[in-house]
C-alpha positions in Angstrom: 0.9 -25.2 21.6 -1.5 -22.7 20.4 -4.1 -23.2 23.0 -1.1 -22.8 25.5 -0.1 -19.3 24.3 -3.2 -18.2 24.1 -3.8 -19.0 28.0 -0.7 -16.8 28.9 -1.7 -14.3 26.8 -5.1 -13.9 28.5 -3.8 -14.2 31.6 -1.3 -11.8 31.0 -3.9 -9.3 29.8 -5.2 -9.3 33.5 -1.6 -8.2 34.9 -1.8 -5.1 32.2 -5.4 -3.3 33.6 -2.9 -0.2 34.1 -0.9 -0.4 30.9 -3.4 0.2 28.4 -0.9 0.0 25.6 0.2 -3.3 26.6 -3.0 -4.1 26.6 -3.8 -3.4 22.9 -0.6 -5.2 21.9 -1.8 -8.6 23.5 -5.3 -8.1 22.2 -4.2 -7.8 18.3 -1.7 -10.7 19.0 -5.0 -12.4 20.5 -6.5 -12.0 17.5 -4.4 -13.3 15.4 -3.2 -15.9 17.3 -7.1 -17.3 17.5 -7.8 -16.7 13.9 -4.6 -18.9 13.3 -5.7 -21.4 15.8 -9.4 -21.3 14.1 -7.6 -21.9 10.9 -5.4 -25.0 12.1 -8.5 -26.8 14.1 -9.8 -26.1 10.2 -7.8 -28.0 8.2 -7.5 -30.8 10.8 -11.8 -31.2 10.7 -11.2 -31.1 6.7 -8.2 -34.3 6.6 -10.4 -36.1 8.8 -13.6 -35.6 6.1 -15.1 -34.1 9.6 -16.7 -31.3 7.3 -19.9 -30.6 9.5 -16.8 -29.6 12.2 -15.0 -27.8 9.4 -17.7 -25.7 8.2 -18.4 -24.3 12.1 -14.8 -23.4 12.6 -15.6 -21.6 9.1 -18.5 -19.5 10.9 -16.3 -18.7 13.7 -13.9 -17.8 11.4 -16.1 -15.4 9.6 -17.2 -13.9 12.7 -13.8 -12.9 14.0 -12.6 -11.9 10.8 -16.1 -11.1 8.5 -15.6 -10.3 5.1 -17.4 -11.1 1.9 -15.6 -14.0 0.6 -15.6 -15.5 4.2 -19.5 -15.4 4.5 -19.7 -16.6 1.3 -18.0 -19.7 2.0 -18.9 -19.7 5.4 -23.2 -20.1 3.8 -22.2 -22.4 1.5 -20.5 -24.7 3.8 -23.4 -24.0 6.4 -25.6 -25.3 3.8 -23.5 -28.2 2.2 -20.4 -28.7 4.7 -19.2 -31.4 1.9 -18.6 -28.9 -0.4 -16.1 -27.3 1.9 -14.0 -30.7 1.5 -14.3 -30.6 -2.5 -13.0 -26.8 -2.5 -10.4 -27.9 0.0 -9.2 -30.6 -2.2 -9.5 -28.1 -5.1 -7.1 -25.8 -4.1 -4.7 -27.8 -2.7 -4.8 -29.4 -6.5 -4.2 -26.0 -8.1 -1.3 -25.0 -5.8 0.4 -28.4 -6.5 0.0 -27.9 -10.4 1.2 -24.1 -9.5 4.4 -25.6 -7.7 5.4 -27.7 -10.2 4.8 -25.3 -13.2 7.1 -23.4 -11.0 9.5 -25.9 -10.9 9.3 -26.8 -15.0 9.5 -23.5 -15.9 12.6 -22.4 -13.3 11.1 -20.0 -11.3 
């Protein structure tokens, strides 16, 4: 669904070249749209254990957004893709525990 945005979107750009507003307000929806996308394609690599696919979605990640904590991960994964799996798995362990804390404590 995504994917089919995104194609309107771009081809919508080309029926703004005289509306340079317009134009800037499909770009940063673009942008966002694509990092989402990057984000999605992501976690599907990383539930398949497809972690050499996971870690390049990472890169392009980090490249559209950049940022220190992205190129950190971004090396690492380059380096040891597997370890993108096992922090995967990590944090979707702590924000379980986090939930149900939540839920014990009321909150």
């Amino acid at each position: 669904m995504l994917k089919g945005i995104i194609g309107v979107m771009r081809e919508g750009m080309g029926l703004c070249r005289d509306n340079p507003l317009a134009r800037a307000a499909i770009q940063k929806q673009l942008k966002h749209l694509e990092e989402r996308l990057l984000i999605i394609e992501m976690k599907f690599a990383l539930e398949a254990s497809n972690y050499v696919r996971a870690a390049e979605y990472l890169q392009d990640l980090r490249r559209m957004k950049g940022g220190a904590l992205l190129a950190a991960a971004a090396g690492v994964s380059r380096v040891c893709p597997v370890a993108l799996g096992v922090a995967a798995r990590l944090r979707a362990a702590f924000r379980e525990n986090s939930v149900r804390s939540r839920a014990v404590i009321g909150n």
